[in-house]
LUMMILUM-719135 format. One record per residue (C-alpha): x, y, z; residue number from 0; residue in one letter; chain. Coordinates in nm, 2 decimals. Each point is the difference from the previous one (the first is absolute). Layout:
# residues N
<X:X Y:Y Z:Z n:NUM res:A chain:A>
...
This chain:
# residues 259
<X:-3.27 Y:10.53 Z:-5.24 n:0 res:X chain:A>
<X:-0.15 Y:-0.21 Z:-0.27 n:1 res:X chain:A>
<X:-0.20 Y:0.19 Z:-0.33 n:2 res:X chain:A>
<X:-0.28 Y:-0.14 Z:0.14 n:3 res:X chain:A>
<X:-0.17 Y:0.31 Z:0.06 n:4 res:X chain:A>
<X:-0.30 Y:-0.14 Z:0.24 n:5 res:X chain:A>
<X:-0.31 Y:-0.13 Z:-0.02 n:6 res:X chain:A>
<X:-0.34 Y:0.21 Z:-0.13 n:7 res:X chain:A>
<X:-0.36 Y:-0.06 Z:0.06 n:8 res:X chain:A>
<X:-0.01 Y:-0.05 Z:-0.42 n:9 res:X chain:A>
<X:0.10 Y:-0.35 Z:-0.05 n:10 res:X chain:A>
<X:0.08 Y:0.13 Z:-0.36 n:11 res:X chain:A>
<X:0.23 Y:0.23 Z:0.13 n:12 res:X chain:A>
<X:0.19 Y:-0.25 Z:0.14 n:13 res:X chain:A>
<X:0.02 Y:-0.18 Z:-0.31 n:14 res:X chain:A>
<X:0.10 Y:0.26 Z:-0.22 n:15 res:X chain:A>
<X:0.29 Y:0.08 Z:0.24 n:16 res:X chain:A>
<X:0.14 Y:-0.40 Z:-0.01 n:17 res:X chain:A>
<X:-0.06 Y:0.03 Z:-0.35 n:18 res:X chain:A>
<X:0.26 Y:0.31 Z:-0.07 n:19 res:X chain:A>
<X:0.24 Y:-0.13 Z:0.22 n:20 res:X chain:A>
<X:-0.03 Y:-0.32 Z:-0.21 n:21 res:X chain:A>
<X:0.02 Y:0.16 Z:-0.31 n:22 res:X chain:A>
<X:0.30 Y:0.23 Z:0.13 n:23 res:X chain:A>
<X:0.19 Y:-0.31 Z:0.14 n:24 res:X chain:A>
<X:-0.03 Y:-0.18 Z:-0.34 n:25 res:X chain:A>
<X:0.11 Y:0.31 Z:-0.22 n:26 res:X chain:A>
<X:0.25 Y:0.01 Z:0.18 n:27 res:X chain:A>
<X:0.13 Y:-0.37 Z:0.01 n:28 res:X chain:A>
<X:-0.04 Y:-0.01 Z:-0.33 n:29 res:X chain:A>
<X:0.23 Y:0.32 Z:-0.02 n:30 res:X chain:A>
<X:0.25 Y:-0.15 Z:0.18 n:31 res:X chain:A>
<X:0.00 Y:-0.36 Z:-0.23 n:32 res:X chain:A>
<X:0.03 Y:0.23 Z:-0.28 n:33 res:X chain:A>
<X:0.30 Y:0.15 Z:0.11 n:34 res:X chain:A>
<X:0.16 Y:-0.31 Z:0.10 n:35 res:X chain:A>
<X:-0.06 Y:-0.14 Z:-0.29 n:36 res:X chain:A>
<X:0.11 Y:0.29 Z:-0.22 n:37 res:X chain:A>
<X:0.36 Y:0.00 Z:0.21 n:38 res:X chain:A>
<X:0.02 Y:-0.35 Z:-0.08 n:39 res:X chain:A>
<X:-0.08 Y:0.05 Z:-0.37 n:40 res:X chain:A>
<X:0.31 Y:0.23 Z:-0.02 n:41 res:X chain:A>
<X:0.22 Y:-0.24 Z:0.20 n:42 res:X chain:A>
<X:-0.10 Y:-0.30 Z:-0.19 n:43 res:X chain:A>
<X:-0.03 Y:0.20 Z:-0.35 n:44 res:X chain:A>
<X:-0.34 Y:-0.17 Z:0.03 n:45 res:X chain:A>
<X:-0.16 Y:0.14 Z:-0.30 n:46 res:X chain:A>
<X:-0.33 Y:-0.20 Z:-0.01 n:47 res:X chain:A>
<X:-0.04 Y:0.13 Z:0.41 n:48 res:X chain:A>
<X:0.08 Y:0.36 Z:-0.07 n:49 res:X chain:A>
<X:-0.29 Y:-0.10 Z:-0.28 n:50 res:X chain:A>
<X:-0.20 Y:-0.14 Z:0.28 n:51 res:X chain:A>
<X:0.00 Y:0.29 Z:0.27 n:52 res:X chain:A>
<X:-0.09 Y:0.24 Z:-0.26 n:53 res:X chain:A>
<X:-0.37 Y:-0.15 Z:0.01 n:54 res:X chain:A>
<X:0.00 Y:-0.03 Z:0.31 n:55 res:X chain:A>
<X:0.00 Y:0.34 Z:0.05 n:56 res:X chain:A>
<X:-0.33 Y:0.07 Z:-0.13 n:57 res:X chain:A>
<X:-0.18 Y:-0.23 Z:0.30 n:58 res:X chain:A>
<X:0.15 Y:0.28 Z:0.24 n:59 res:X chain:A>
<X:-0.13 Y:0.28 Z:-0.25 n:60 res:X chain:A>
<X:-0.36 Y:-0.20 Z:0.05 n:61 res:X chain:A>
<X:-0.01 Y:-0.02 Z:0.41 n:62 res:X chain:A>
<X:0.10 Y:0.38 Z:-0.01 n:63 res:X chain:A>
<X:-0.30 Y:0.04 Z:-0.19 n:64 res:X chain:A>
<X:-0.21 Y:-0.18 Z:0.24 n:65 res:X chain:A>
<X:0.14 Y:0.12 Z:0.27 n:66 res:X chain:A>
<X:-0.05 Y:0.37 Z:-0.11 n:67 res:X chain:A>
<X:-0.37 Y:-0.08 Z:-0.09 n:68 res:X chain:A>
<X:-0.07 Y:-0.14 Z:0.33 n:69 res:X chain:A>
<X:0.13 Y:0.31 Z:0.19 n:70 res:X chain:A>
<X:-0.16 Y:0.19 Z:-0.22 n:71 res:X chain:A>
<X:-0.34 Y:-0.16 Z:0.15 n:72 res:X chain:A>
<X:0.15 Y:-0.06 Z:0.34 n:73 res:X chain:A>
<X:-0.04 Y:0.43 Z:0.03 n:74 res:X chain:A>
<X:-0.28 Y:0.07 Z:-0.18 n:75 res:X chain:A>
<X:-0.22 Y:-0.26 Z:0.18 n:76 res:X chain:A>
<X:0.17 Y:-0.03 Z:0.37 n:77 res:X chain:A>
<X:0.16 Y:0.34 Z:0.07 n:78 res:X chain:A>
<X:0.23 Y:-0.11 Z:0.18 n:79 res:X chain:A>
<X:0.23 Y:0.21 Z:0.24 n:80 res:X chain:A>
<X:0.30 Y:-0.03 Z:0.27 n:81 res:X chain:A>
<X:0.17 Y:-0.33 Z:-0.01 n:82 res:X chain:A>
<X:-0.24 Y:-0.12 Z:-0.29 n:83 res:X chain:A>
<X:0.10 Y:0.29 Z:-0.23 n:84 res:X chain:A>
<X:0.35 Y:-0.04 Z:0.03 n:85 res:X chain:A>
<X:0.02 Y:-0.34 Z:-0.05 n:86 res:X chain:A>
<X:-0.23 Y:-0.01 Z:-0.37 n:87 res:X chain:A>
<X:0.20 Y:0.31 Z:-0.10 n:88 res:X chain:A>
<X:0.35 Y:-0.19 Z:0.11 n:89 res:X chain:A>
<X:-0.16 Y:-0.31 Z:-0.19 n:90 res:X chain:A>
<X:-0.06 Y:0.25 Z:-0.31 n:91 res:X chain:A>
<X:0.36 Y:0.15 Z:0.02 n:92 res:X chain:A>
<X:0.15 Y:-0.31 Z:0.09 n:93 res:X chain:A>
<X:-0.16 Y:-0.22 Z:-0.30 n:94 res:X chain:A>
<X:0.14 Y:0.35 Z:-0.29 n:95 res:X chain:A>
<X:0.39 Y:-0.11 Z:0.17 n:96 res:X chain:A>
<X:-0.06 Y:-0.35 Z:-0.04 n:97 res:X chain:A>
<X:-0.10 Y:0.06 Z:-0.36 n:98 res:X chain:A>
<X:0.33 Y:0.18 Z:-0.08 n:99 res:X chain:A>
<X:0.18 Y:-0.22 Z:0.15 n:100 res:X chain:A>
<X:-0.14 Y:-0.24 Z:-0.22 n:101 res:X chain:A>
<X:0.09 Y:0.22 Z:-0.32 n:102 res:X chain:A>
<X:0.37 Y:0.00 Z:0.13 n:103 res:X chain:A>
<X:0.03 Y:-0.37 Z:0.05 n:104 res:X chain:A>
<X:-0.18 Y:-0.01 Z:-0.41 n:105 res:X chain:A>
<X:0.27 Y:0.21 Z:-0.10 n:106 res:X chain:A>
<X:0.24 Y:-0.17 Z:0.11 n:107 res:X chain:A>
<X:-0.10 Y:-0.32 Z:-0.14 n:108 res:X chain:A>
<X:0.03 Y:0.17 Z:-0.34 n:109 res:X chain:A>
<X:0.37 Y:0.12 Z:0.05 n:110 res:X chain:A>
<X:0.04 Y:-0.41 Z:0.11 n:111 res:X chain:A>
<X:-0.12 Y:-0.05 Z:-0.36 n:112 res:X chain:A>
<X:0.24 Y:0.21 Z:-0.17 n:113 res:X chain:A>
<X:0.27 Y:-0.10 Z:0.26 n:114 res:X chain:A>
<X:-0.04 Y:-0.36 Z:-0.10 n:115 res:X chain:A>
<X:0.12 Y:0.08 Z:-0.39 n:116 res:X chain:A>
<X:0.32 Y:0.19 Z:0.10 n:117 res:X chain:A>
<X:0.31 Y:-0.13 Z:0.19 n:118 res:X chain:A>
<X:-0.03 Y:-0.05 Z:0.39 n:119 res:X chain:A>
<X:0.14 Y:0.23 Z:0.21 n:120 res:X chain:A>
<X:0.12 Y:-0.08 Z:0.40 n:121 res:X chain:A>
<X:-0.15 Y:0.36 Z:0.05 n:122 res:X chain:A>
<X:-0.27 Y:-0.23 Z:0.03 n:123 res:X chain:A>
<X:0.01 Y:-0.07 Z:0.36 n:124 res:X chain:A>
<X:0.03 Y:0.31 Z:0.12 n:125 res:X chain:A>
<X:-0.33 Y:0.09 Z:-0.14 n:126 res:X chain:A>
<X:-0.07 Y:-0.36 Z:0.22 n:127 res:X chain:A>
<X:0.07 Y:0.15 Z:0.28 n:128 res:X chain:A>
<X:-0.22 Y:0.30 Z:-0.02 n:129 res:X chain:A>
<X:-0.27 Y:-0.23 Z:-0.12 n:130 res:X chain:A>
<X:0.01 Y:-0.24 Z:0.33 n:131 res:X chain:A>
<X:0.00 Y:0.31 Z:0.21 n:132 res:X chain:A>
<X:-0.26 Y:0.16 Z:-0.20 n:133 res:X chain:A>
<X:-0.23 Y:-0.28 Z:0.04 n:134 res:X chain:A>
<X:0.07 Y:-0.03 Z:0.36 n:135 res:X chain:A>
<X:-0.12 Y:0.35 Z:0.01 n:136 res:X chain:A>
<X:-0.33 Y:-0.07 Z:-0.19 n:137 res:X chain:A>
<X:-0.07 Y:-0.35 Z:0.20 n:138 res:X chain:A>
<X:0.04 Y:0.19 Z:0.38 n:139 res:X chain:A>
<X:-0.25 Y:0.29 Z:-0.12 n:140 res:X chain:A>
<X:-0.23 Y:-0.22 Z:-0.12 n:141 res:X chain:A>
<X:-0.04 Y:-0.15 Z:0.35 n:142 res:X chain:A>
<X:0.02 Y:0.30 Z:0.17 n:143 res:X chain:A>
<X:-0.29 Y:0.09 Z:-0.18 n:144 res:X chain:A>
<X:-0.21 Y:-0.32 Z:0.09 n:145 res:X chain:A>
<X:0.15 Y:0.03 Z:0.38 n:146 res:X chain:A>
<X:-0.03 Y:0.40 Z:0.01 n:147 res:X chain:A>
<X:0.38 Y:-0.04 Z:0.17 n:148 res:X chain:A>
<X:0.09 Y:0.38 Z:-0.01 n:149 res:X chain:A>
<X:0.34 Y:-0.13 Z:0.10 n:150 res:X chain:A>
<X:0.07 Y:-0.24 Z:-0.31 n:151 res:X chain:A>
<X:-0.13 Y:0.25 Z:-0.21 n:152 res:X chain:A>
<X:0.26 Y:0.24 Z:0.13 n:153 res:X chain:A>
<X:0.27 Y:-0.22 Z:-0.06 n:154 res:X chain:A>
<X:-0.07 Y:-0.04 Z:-0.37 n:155 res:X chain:A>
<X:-0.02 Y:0.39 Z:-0.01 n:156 res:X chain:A>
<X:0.34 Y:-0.01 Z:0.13 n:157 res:X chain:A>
<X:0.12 Y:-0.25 Z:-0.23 n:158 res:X chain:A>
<X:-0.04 Y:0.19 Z:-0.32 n:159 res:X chain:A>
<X:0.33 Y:0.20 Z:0.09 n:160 res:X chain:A>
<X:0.20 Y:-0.35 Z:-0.04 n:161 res:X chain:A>
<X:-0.19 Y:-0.09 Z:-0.36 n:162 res:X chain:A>
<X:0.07 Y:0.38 Z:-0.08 n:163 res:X chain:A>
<X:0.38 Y:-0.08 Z:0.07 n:164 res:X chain:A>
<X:0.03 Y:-0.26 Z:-0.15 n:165 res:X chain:A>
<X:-0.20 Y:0.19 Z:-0.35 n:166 res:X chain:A>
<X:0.27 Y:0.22 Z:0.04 n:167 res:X chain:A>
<X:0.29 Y:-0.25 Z:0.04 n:168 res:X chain:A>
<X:-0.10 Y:-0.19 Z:-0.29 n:169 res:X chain:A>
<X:-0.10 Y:0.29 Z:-0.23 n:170 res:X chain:A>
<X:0.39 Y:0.09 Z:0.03 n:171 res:X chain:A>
<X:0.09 Y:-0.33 Z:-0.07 n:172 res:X chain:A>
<X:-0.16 Y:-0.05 Z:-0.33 n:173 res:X chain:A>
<X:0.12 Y:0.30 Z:-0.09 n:174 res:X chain:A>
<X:0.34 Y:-0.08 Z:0.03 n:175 res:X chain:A>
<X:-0.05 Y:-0.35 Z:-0.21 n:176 res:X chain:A>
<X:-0.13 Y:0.22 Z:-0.29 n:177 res:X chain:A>
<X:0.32 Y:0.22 Z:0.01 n:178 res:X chain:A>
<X:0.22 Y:-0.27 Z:-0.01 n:179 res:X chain:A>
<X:-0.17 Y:-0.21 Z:-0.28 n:180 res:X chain:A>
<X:-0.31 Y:0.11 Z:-0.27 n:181 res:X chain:A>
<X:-0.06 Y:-0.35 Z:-0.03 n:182 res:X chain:A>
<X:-0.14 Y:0.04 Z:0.33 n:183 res:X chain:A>
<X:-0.26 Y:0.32 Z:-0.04 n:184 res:X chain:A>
<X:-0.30 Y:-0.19 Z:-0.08 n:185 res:X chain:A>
<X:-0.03 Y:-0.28 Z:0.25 n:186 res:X chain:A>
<X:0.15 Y:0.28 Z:0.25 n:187 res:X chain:A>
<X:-0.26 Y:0.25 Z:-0.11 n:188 res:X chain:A>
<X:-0.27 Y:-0.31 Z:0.03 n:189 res:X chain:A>
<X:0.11 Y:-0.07 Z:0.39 n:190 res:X chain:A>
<X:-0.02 Y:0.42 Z:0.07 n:191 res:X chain:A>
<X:-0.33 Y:-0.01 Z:-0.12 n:192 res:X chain:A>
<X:-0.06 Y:-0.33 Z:0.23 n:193 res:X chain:A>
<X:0.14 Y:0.14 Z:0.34 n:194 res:X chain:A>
<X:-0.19 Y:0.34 Z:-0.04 n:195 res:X chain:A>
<X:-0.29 Y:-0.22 Z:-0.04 n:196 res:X chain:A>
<X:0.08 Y:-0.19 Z:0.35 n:197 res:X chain:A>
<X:0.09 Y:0.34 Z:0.16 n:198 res:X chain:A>
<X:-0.37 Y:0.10 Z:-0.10 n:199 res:X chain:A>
<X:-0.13 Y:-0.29 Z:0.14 n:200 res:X chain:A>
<X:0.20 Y:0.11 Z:0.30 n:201 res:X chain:A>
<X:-0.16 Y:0.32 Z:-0.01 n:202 res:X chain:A>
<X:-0.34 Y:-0.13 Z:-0.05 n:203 res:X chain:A>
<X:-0.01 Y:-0.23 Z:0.29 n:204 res:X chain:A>
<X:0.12 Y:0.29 Z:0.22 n:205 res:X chain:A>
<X:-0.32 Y:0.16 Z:-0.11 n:206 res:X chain:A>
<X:-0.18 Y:-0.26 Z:0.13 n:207 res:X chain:A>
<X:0.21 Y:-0.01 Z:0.38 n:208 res:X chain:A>
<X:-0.12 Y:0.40 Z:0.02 n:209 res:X chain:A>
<X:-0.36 Y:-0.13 Z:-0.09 n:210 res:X chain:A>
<X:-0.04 Y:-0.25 Z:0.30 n:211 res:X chain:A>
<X:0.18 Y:0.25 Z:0.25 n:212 res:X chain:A>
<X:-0.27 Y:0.26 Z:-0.10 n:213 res:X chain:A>
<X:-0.28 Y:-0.21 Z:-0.03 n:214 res:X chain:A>
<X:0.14 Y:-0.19 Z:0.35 n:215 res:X chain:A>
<X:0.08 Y:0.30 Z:0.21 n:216 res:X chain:A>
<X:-0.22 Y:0.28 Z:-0.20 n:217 res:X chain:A>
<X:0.33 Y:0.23 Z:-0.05 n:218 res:X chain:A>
<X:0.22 Y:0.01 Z:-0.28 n:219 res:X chain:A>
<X:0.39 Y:-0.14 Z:0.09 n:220 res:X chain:A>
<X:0.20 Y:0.33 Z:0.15 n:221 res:X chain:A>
<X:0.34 Y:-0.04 Z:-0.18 n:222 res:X chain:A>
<X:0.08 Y:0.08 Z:-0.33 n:223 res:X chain:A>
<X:0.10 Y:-0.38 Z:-0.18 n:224 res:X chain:A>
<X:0.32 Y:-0.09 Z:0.01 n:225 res:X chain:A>
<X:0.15 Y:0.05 Z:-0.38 n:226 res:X chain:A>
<X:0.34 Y:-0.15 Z:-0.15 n:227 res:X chain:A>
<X:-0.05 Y:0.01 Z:-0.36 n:228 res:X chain:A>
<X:0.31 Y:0.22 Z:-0.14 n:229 res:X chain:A>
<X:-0.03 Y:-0.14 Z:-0.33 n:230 res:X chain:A>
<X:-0.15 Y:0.33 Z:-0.12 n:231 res:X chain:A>
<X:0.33 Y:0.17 Z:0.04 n:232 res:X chain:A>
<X:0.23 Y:-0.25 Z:-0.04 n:233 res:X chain:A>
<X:0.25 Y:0.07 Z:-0.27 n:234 res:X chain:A>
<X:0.25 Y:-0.24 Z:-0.13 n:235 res:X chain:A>
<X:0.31 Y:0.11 Z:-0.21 n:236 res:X chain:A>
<X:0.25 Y:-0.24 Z:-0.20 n:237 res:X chain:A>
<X:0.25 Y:0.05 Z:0.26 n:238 res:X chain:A>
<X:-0.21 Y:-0.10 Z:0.31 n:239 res:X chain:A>
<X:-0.08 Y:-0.34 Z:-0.22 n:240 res:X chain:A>
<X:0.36 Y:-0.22 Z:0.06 n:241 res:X chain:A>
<X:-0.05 Y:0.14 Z:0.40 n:242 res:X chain:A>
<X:-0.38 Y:-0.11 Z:-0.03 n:243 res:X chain:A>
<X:0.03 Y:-0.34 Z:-0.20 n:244 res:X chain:A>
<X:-0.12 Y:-0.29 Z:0.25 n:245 res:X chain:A>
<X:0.27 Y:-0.25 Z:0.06 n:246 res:X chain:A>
<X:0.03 Y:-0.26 Z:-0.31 n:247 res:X chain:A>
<X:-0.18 Y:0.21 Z:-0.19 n:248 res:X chain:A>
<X:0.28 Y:-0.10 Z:-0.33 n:249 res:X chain:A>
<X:-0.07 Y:-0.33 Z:0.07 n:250 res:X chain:A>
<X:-0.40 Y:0.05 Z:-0.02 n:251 res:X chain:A>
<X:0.05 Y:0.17 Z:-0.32 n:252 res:X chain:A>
<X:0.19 Y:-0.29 Z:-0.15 n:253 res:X chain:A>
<X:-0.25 Y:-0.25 Z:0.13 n:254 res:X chain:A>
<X:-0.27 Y:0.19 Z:-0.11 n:255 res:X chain:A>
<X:0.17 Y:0.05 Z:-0.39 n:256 res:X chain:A>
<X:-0.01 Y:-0.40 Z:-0.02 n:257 res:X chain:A>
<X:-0.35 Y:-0.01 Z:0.07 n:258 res:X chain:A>
């Protein structure tokens, strides 16, 4: 089932419906450049890039804008109902999680920019990781929404538990670097702030999977979503940090001092 939600006897309805789903399809590419970009910004220590998505976020902030005025005149002059309703108020809902995500990939282009003045880390790639999963996430919703596939939408809703993980995993591991060595706090404490940013994202485009299942099947998803973030009561003392330290983990300190 396509988003495509028929044809009306008002040509102008018509047109007003292409045009949301064109202005939703382009927030959200542009969302999912500004991520990629922002990940890459932090891998490369890109400063003038992380510079670069930063603006970029306010083209996102202006389609939401748009896209809230014409719903806004999409009710008031059509009244729509049924399968109409549903799919300008998923539009609506759709285009606020798009713009978050947007804030999320900004912020993380700014920790890129402080990242780039400190010494590198090989935490680095795990936050990699989460990012290509995360964007995986945010590209599959985004054409489940302009396909209405209930099915691909479930999928990402699924696949939050694994980003959620993976949060978790790597919350525990910078942790453990900042333990071992104070020289590591701040670019540590930079790449924390940079995966809870992802794991939003994560969050976010979950939102968006429960959106086109309601606005799909008119019913709101039966199961509770699956959660694996335990970094809220994970607790690390000096003792667990020798039993936690990743493999090579001297090594990386010593590599990272000559920097």
């Amino acid at each position: 089932m396509s988003v495509d939600p028929g044809h009306h006897i008002v040509a102008a309805y018509d047109d007003e419906f292409k045009k949301l789903t064109k202005q939703i399809t382009h927030m959200g590419a542009l969302a999912e450049t500004q991520l990629q970009e922002a990940l890459r910004a932090v891998e490369r220590r890109d400063e003038k890039l992380g510079a670069r998505v930063k603006e970029q976020d306010k083209e996102i902030d202006r389609l939401e804008r748009e896209i809230d005025a014409l719903v806004i005149r999409m009710l008031a002059l059509r009244q729509p109902v049924a399968n109409d309703l549903r799919f300008i108020l998923a539009a609506l809902r759709c285009a606020s999680e798009i713009e978050r995500i947007g804030d999320y990939a900004k912020n993380i282009a700014k920790r890129s920019t402080a990242l780039t003045h400190l010494p590198a880390t090989p935490l680095t790639r795990g936050v990699g990781r989460m990012g290509a999963l995360v964007q995986t996430m945010l590209k599959d919703v985004m054409d489940a929404f302009l396909q209405g596939d209930v099915d691909k939408a479930v999928e990402v809703w699924e696949a939050d538990e694994e980003v959620d993980g993976l949060y978790t995993s790597l919350f525990r591991e910078l942790l453990t670097y900042m333990m071992e060595d104070p020289r590591h706090i701040t670019p540590c404490t930079h790449l924390l702030f940079i995966a809870k940013n992802l794991e939003r994202v994560g969050d976010h485009a979950t939102n968006i999977a429960e959106i086109i299942h309601f606005q799909v099947e008119g019913e709101l998803l039966a199961e509770r979503r699956p959660k694996a973030d335990a970094s809220n009561y994970t607790v690390l003392e000096p003792d667990d940090v020798d039993a936690d330290a990743p493999d090579g983990a001297e090594a990386d300190d010593e590599g990272d001092a000559g920097r």
